[in-house]
C-alpha positions in Angstrom: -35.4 20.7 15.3 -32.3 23.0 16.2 -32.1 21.4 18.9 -31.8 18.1 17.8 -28.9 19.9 14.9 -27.1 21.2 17.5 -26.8 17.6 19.6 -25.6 15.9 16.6 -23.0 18.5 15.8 -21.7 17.7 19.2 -21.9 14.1 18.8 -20.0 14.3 15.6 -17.4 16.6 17.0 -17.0 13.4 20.1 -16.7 11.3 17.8 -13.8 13.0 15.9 -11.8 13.8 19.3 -12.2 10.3 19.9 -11.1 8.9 17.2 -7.9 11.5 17.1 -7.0 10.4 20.6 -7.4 6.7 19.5 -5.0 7.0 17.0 -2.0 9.2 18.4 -0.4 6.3 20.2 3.6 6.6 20.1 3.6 3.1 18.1 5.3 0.3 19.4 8.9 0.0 20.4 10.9 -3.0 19.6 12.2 -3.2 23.0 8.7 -3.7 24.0 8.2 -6.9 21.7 11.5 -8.1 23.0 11.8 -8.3 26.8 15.3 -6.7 28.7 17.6 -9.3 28.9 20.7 -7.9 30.9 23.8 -8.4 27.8 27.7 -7.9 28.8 30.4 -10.2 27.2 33.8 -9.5 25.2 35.1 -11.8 22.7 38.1 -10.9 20.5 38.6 -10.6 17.1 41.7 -12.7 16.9 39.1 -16.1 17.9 36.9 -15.1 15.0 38.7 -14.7 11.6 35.6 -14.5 10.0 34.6 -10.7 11.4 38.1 -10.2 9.2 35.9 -9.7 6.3 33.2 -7.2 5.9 29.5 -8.6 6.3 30.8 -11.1 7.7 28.9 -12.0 11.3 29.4 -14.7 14.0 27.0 -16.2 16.1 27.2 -16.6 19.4 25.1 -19.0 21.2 24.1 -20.5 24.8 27.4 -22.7 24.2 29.8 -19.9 24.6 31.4 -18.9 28.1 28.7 -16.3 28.7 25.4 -18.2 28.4 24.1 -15.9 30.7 24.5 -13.1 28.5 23.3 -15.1 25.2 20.2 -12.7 23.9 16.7 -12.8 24.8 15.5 -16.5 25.8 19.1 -17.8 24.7 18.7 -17.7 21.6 21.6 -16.1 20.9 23.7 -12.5 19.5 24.8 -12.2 16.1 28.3 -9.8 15.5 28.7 -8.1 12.2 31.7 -6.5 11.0 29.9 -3.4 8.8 33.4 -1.9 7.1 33.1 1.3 10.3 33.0 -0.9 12.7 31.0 -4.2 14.2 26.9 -4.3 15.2 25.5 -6.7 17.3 21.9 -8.2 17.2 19.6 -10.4 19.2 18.4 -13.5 17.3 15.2 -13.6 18.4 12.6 -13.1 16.0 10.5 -10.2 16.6 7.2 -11.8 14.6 7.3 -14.4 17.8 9.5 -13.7 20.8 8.2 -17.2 22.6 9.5 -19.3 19.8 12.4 -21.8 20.7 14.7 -21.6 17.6 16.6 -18.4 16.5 17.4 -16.7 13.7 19.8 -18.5 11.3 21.9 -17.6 8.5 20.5 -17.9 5.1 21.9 -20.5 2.9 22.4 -18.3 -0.4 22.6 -15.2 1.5 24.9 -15.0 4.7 24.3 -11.6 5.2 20.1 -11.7 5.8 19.1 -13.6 8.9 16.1 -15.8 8.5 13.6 -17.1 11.2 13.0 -21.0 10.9 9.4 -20.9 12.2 7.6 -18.0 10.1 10.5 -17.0 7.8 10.9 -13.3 8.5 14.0 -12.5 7.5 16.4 -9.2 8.3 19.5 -7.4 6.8 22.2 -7.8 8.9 24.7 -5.7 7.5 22.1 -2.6 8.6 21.7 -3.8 11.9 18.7 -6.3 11.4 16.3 -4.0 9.4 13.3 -6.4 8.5 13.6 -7.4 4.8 10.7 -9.6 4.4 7.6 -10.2 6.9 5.7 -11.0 8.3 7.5 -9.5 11.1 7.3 -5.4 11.6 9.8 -4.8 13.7 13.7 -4.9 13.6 16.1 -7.2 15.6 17.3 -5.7 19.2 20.7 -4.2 18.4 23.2 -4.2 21.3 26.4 -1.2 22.2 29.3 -2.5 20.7 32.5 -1.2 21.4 36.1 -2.7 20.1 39.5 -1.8 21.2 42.0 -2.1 18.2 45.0 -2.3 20.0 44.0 -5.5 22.3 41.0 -6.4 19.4 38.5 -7.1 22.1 34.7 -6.6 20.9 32.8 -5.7 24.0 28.9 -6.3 23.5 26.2 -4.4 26.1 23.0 -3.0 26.8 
């Protein structure tokens, strides 16, 4: 009988290690949803009298001169002015990276980013924070530097 005690003890204690290596992953990463897609354009203020006013964001799509640099899939990079300076996101929708559409401004809102196909939406202002699922995780957010004296907007990863 002690025997048989002393096997389950060690079965028990198995079955907790296993279960507390099971569950100490590092979680998922956002840039692991979101496949590397090489990003390096400029653009400058001047052309976009909207980024004048803070919360305001632009959209830049396929269209523009660097469609080779337009977010994941093409589906574009929104730029923010935040008040301390601009943020730039990917529009891809990180509920469903494969989808063809991006995100799009909300009508009544255009600060908060909404996906057409499962209607996530994010907070642009803080850098694409998810605001309502289903997706978990936030938008890819780019380096942004800008150069007051020229007003260039330089956008990388």
């Amino acid at each position: 009988m002690k025997s048989r005690q002393s096997n389950l003890h060690y079965f028990f204690l198995f079955l907790l290690i296993l279960i507390g290596f099971s569950s100490c992953s590092k979680g998922t990463d956002v840039n692991e949803i979101v496949p590397y897609t090489r990003i390096s354009f400029s653009t400058f203020r001047i052309y976009h009298q909207e980024l004048e006013d803070i919360g305001a964001g632009v959209y830049f799509g396929p269209d523009q001169a660097f469609s080779s640099s337009a977010g994941y899939r093409n589906h574009g990079i929104y730029i923010v002015n935040t008040g301390d300076g601009f943020i730039a996101m990917d529009a891809t929708c990180t509920h469903d990276v494969e989808i063809d559409d991006h995100i799009n401004l909300k009508e009544d809102n255009k600060l908060i980013g909404v996906c057409p196909e499962c209607g996530s939406e994010f907070i642009f202002l803080s850098g694409g924070s998810v605001h309502k699922g289903p997706a978990n995780y936030d938008l890819i957010k780019y380096n942004v530097t800008y150069n007051p004296g020229t007003k260039e907007i330089r956008v990388s990863n």
